[in-house]
C-alpha positions in Angstrom: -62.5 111.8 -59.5 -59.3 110.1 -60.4 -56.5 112.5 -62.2 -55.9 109.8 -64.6 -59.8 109.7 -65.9 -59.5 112.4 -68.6 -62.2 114.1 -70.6 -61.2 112.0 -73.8 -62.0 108.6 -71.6 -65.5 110.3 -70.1 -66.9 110.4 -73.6 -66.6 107.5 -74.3 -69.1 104.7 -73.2 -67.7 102.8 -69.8 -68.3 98.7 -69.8 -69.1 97.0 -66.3 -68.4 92.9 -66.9 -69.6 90.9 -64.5 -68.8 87.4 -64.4 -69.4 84.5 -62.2 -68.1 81.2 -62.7 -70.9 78.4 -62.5 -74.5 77.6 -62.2 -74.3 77.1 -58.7 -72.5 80.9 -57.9 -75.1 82.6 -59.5 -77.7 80.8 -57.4 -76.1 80.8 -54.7 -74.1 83.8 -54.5 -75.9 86.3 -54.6 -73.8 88.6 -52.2 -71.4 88.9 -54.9 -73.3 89.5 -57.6 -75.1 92.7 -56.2 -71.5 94.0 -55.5 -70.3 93.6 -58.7 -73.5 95.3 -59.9 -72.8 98.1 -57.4 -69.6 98.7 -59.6 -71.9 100.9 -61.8 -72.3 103.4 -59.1 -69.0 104.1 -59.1 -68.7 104.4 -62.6 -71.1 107.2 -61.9 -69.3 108.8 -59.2 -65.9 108.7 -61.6 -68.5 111.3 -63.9 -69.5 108.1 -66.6 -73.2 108.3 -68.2 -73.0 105.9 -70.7 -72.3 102.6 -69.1 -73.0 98.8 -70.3 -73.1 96.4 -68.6 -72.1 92.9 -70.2 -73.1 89.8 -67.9 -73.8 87.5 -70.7 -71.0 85.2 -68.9 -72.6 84.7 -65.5 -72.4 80.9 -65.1 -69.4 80.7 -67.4 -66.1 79.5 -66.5 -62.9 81.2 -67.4 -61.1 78.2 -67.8 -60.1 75.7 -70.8 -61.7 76.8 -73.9 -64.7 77.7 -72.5 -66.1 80.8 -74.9 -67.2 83.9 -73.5 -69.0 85.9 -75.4 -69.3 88.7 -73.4 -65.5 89.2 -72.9 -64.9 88.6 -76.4 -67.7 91.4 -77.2 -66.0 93.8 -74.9 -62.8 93.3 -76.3 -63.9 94.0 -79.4 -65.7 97.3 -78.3 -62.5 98.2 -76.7 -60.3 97.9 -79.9 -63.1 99.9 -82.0 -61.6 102.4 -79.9 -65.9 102.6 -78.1 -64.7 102.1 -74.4 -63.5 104.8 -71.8 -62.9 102.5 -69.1 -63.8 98.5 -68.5 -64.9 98.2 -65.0 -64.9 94.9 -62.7 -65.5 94.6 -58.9 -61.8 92.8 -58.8 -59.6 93.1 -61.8 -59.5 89.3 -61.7 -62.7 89.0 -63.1 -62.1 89.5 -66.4 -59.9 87.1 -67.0 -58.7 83.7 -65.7 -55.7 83.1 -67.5 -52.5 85.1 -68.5 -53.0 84.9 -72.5 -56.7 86.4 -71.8 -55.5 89.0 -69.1 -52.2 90.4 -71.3 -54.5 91.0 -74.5 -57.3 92.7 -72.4 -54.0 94.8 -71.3 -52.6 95.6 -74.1 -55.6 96.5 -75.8 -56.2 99.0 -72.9 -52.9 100.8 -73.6 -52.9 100.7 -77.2 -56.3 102.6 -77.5 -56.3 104.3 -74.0 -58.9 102.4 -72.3 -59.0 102.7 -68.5 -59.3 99.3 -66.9 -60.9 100.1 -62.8 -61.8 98.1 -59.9 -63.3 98.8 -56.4 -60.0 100.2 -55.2 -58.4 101.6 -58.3 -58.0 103.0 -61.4 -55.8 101.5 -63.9 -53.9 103.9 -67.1 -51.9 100.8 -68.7 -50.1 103.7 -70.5 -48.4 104.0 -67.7 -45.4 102.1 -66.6 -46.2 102.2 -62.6 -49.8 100.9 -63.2 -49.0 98.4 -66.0 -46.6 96.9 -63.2 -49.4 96.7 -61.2 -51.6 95.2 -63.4 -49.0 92.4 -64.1 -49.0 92.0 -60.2 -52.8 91.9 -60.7 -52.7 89.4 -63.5 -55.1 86.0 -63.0 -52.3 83.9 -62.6 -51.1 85.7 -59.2 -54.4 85.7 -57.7 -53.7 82.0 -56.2 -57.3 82.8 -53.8 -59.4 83.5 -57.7 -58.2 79.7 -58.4 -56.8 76.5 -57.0 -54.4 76.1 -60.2 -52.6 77.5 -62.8 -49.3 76.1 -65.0 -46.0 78.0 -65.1 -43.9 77.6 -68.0 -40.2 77.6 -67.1 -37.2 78.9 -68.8 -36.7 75.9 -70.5 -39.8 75.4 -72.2 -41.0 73.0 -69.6 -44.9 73.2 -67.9 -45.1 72.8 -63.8 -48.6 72.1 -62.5 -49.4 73.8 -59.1 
């Protein structure tokens, strides 16, 4: 077990998202859907029992102003202060764009929510790991997406 999970975060319920993008992934893909399912396993081994898992947003794209209602549920359980740790194969998965991403974050920290991946676990209450997670962010995955806009200092919007 990780020394950041604490007893405090393993009492709390643990949320697994799993997300693919379209129709044609979850058909088609089904590779990565069992190992984003196998995610719950190591919740397990990290000493969770209570996990959900929230995959109301297979098929549904990250991008635009697409809705998803699972992310927006788990947010929400997050803030009630209901989640130990959130829980995605690749930390990219929850979300595709930087606004999404640095809320998810800061809710994290605020209520000391665990964010953990296949690699690692995440404490955005700490400075080290918050860096990492900003390293993490969607926008920096250039492999999750083909592209993404920068806003420069002056204001202006470049298209890559």
């Amino acid at each position: 077990m990780s020394e950041k999970i604490k007893p405090h975060h393993l009492e709390r319920k643990a949320i697994l998202y799993v997300r693919q993008s379209s129709a044609y992934q979850v058909q088609n893909n089904l590779e990565s859907q069992k190992l984003q399912y196998a995610m719950r396993d190591r919740l397990c081994n990290l000493g969770w029992r209570d996990i959900e898992v929230v995959d109301e947003d297979l098929g549904r794209t990250a991008s635009g102003t697409v809705t998803r209602a699972g992310f927006e549920r788990m947010v929400a359980e997050v803030c009630l202060g209901h989640v130990g740790a959130v829980a995605a194969r690749e930390v990219s998965r929850f979300a595709r764009n930087s606004r999404e991403w640095q809320k998810l974050v800061e809710v994290c920290r605020v209520v000391d929510t665990l964010l953990i991946d296949q690699e690692m676990v995440y404490t955005p209450r700490q400075s080290n790991d918050r860096l990492l997670l900003g390293l993490n962010r969607p926008e920096t995955q250039s492999t999750s997406y083909s592209t993404f806009c920068w806003t420069t200092s002056l204001g202006s919007v470049v298209q890559f």
